[in-house]
C-alpha positions in Angstrom: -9.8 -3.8 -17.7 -9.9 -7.2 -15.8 -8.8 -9.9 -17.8 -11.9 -12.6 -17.9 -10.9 -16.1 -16.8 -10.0 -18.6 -20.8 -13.2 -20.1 -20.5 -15.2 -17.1 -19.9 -13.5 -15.8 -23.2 -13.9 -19.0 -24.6 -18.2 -18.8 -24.0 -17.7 -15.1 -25.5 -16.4 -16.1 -28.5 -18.7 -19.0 -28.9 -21.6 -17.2 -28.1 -20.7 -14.0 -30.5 -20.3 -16.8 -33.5 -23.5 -18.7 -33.2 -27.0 -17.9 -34.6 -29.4 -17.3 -31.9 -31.1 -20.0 -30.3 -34.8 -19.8 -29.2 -35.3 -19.9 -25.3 -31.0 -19.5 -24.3 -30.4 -18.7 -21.2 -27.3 -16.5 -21.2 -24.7 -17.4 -17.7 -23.4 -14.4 -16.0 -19.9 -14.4 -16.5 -17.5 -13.5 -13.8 -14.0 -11.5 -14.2 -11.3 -13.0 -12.2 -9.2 -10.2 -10.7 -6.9 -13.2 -8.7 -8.2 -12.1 -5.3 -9.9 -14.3 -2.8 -12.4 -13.5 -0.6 -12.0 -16.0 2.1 -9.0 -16.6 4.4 -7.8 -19.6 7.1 -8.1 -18.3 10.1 -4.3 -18.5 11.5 -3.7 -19.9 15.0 -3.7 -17.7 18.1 -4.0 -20.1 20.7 -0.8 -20.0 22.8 -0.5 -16.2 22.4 0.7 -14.3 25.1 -2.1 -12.1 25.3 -5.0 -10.4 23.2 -3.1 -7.8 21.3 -0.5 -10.6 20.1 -3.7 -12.5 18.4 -4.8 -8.9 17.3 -1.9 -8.1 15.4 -1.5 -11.5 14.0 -5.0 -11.6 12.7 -4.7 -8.2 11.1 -2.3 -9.5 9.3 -4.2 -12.2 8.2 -7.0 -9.7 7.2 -9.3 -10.8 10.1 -10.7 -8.7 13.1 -10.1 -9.7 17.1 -13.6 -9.8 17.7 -14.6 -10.5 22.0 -12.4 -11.8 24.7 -13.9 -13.6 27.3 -11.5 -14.8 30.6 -11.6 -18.3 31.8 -10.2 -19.7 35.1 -6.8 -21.3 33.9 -3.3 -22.8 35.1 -1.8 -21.2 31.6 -0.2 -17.4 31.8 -2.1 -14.6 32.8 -4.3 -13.6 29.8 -2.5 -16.2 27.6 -4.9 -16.9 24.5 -6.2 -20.8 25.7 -9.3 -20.6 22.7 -10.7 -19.2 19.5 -13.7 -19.6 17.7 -13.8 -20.1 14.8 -10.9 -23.2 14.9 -7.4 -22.4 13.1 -7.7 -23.6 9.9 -11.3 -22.9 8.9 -11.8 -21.0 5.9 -13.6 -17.5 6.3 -14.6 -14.4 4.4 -12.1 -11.7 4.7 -12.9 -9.2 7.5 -14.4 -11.7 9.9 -14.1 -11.6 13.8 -12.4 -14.3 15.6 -13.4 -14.3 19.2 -10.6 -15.3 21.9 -10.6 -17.1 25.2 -7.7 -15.5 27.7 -6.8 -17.4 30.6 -7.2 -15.2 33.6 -4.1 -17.2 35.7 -5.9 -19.3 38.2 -6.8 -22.8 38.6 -10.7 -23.2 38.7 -12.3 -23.4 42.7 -15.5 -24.0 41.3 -16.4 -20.0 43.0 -17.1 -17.6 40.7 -14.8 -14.8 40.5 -15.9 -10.9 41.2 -15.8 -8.5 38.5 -16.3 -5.3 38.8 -19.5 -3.9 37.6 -21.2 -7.6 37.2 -22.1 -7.8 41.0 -21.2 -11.4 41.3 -20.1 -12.9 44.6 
């Protein structure tokens, strides 16, 4: 049985007490098992790579959700972005998407990957 929040129990009692009142519209009431549904999204940037944020995010009851690569002086596939920010609240089992750095300075030419067919 979940234990309903004291002014919940407080309306119950109320409610059970009084004679009926033409037109009342009851309000839904709403047991409190202590759990939240929402979480801050913990800080990844800085990581050394995608798995670290994985793990850390798992932990946090959050999914890794895409890694994208961008041209970089940090570490090869160091985490350099997230989305959403650290620090914003969402619902537990949302993705966070991750920027990796893929080790080299920007030359303003696009880099080849394989299946894409850039040049």
């Amino acid at each position: 049985m979940r234990r309903l929040p004291a002014v919940a129990a407080l309306l119950v009692t109320l409610q059970a007490n009084a004679a009926p009142v033409t037109g009342w519209v009851g309000v839904p009431l709403i047991a409190d098992d202590g759990a939240s549904s929402s979480v801050a999204v913990p800080d990844v940037v800085g990581e050394a790579d995608s798995a670290a944020a994985d793990t850390i995010l798992e932990g946090d009851g959050l999914d890794l959700g895409s890694v994208f690569e961008r041209c970089s002086a940090e570490a090869d596939n160091e985490i350099i972005g997230q989305n959403p920010d650290a620090g914003t609240l969402v619902a537990l089992g949302s993705l966070v998407n991750v920027t990796a750095s893929n080790g080299t300075e920007c030359s303003g030419k696009p880099r080849r990957r394989l299946g894409l067919g850039l040049e």
